[in-house]
N, C-alpha and C positions, 0 to 999 in steps of 0.2 A: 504494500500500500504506500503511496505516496504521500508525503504529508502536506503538500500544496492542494491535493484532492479531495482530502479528508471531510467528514462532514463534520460536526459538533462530533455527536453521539457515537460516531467511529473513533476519533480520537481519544472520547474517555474510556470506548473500550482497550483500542491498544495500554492506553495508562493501566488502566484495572487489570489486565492481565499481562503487564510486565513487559509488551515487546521492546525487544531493542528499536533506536533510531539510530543509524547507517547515515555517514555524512560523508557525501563522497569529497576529495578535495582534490583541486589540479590546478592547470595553469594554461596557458597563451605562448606555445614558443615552437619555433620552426624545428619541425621532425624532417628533415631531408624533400628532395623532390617528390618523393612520393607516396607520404602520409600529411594527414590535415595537421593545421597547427594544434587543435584541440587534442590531441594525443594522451596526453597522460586525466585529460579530464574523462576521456571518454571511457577510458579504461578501468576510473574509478566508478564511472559512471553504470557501466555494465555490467561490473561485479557485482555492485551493493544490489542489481535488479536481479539476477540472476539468483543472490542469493535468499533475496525476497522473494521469489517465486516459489522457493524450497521451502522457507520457516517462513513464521509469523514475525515478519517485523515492518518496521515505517521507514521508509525511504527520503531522506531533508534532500531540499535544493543544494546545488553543489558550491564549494568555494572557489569559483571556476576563474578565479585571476589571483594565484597564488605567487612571491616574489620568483623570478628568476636568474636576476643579476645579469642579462644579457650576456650569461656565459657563454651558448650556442652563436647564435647572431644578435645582433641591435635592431634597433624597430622597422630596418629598412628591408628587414626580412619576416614581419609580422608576429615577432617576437614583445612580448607586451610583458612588462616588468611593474612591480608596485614596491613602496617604502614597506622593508620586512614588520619595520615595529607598526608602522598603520594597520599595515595585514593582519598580526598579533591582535590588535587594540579591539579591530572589527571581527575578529573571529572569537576573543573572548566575550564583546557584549552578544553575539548569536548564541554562544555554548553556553552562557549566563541564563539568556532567555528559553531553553531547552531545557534546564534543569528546574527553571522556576516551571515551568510547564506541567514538570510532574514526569519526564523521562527515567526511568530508574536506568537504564543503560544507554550512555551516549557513545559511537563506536566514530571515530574520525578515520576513513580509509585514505591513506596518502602512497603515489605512487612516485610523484615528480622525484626527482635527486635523491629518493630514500629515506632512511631515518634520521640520518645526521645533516639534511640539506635545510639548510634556512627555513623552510617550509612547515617541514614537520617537528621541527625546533622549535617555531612559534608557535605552532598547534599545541605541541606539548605544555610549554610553557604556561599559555592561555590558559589549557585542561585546569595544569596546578593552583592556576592563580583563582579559578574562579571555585575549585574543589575547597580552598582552604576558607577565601572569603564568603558562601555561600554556608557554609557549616558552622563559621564562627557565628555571624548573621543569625542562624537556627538553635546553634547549642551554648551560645554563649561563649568568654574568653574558659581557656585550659580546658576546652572540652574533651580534648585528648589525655592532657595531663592530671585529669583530676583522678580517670578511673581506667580501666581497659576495656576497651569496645568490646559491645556485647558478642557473643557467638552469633557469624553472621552478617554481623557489622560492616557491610563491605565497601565503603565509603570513599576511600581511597583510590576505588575502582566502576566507581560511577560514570566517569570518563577517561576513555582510554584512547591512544592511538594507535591505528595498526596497519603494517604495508598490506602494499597488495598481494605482494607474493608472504606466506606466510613459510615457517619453515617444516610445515609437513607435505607443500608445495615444492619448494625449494630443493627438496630430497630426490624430487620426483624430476628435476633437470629446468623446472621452469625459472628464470633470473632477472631482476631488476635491475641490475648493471648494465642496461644497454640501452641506447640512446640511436631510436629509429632503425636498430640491426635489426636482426632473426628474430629474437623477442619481442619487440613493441609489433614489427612487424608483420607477425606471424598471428598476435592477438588479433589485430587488425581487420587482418583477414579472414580470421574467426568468429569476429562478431559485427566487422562492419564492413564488408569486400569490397563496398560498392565507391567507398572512400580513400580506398589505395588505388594508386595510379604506376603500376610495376613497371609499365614500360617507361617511364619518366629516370629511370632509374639507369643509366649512361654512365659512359666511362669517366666522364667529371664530376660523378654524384661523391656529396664530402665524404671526406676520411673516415667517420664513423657511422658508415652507414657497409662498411669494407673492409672492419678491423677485424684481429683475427680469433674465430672462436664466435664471431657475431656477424656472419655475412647477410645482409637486406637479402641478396640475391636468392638465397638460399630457402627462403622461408615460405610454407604455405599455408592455406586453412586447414587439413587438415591434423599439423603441428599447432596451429592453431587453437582449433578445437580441443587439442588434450589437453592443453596448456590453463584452458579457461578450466575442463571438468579438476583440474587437479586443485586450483585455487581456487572454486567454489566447493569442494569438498573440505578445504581445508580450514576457510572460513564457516563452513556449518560445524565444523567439530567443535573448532574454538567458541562458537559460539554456545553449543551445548553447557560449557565451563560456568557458563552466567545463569542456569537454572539452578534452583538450589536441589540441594541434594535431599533426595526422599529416604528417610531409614530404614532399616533393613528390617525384617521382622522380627530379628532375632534382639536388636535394637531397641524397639518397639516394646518387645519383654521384658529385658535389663529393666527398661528405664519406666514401666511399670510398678516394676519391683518395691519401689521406692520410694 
């Protein structure tokens, strides 16, 4: 479900029964001759549906102009960059207003430059800032330090961020290190064909579209295809982690007991 779709009554139900919201993130920067500049947007974009189509969860509009530092190309190649701490500033009052909402799980999908790229560094950051200020806001100052959170208490983990490839994807040969090669490329073709232009892809297409272990050339839908089942498998498992755990019967006994 989409959260731009939602109606009243559908949203209080995802609240009441705990789905996660899936917030895809990306950016604006030239992928080589023969992928759109939406790239890394699109890819968080198709995940998070994909794997809403599997479990119950809500789907946010995407943060679809994330910093880029015009490390690939500058604007004259439709490369669009923003000030990282503005980026930060506006994606903490969004994940602010998510948690005031009533989201118990806010899940931020980041694909751009990885975990340690400015990107998801501000994401993170944001998470923290708004995790701490939101609780003190609710529990008061020393809420942590007065007592130990109750069994359960998973507060800390209200929002979280995570790549696109996770690592029980990762295992499986799918890789975020590559910028418009085999990988972005092959996703591409996996979920969006219609938007790859291969034959543009000539002896002057740039360096890393040609490095080695990531050849653009090389890549098709259906490498594609597995690549998507591996990372939305892997994403529904991780997600499993966030239901709580039902006790065991023999559990159930014990704690009768007593």
């Amino acid at each position: 479900m989409e959260l731009a779709h939602l109606l009243p009554h559908e949203l209080q139900r995802a609240l009441a029964e705990g789905w996660p919201l899936l917030v895809p993130a990306g950016c604006v920067e030239y992928h080589g001759p023969h992928l759109p500049l939406g790239v890394d947007t699109l890819i968080v974009e198709e995940l998070v549906r994909q794997v809403a189509g599997r479990a119950d969860c809500v789907v946010a509009p995407a943060f679809a102009y994330g910093p880029t530092g015009y490390a690939v190309t500058g604007p004259d190649e439709g490369t669009l960059d923003v000030s990282t701490e503005r980026f930060g500033r506006h994606v903490k009052d969004v994940l602010a207003s998510f948690w005031d909402i009533g989201f118990r799980w806010i899940i931020v999908c980041v694909h751009h430059q990885q975990m340690d790229g400015p990107e998801a560094l501000s994401i993170r950051q944001a998470a923290a800032e708004v995790t701490f200020e939101r609780t003190r806001a609710q529990r008061g100052d020393a809420w942590w330090g007065k007592a130990p959170l109750a069994s359960g208490d998973r507060v800390f983990e209200r929002i979280q961020v995570w790549p696109s490839v996770l690592p029980e994807a990762a295992v499986q040969g799918v890789q975020m290190a590559d910028h418009a090669g085999f990988f972005e490329t092959a996703l591409m073709l996996g979920a969006h064909p219609e938007l790859v232009a291969m034959e543009r892809l000539g002896p002057g297409a740039p360096w890393f579209t040609d490095a080695p272990g990531s050849r653009a050339r090389e890549a098709g839908r259906e490498a594609g295809q597995r690549m998507w089942q591996a990372m939305v498998d892997a994403w529904l498992g991780k997600l499993t982690s966030l239901r709580p755990r039902r006790p065991t019967p023999s559990e159930v006994t014990i704690t009768g007991l007593f």
